[in-house]
C-alpha positions, 0 to 999 in steps of 0.5 A: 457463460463467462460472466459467472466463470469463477474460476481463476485466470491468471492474466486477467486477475494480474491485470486487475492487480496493475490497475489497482496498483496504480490507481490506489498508489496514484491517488495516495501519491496525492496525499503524500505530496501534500505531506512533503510540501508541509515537511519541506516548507520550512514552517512549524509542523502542525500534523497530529501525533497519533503515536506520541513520537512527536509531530515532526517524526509522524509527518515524516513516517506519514510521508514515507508511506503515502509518497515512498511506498506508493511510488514502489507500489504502482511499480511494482516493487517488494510490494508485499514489504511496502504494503506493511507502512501503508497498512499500519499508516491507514490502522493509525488513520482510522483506528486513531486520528478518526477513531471518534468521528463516524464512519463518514470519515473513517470510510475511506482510510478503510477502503484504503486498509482493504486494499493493502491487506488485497495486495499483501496477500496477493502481491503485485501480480506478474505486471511488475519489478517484483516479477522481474527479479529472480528467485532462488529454486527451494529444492523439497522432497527432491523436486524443484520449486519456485519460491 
């Protein structure tokens, strides 16, 4: 049956990875819309600073991850680059700012975690900028390679 068919089928597990682009960058783009509206409104920023940069500077890193590097992520785009802010804001997130809270709290931020360490090992799939983009052909040991 097809149902316990393990083996790997390309379409289908590109599909999954657009689905989860999109609905893991949509609903981070939440957050990092929040997190614009506080840097942009002109008030003092009061936002954690976990990594002793200041206030200031971590809303703005917090807000290159979750709305920047979103937006390229639902698209698509270096998504393996990308993954890398998003990966060290949801490290600092539960490692850090809820270290001491439970589970309850930190539940989330790991999911987050799991899923771009998921897309930084798979990449974006087939569905996606990234796939558009040409690469070079490594020639090794006399035969042609994609890299």
């Amino acid at each position: 049956m097809w149902i316990f068919d393990s083996s790997i089928h390309k379409n289908f597990n590109s599909l999954a990875l657009l689905m989860v682009r999109i609905v893991v960058g949509g609903l981070m783009l939440t957050h990092g819309l929040q997190k614009y509206y506080m840097l942009i409104e002109g008030a003092p920023v009061k936002f954690p600073d976990p990594i002793n940069i200041g206030a200031g500077p971590s809303l703005v890193l917090a807000v290159f991850a979750e709305l920047v590097c979103s937006a390229l992520l639902i698209i698509g785009f270096a998504t393996r680059l990308i993954t890398l802010p998003l990966i060290i804001n949801m490290a600092i997130i539960v490692f850090v700012v809820h270290s001491r809270k439970g589970l309850e709290v930190q539940e989330l931020p790991i999911l987050y975690l799991l899923i771009y360490v998921l897309l930084l090992i798979t990449g974006s799939g087939k569905y996606s900028v990234d796939r558009l983009i040409p690469r070079k052909k490594k020639y090794i040991f006399g035969s042609n390679v994609k890299s």
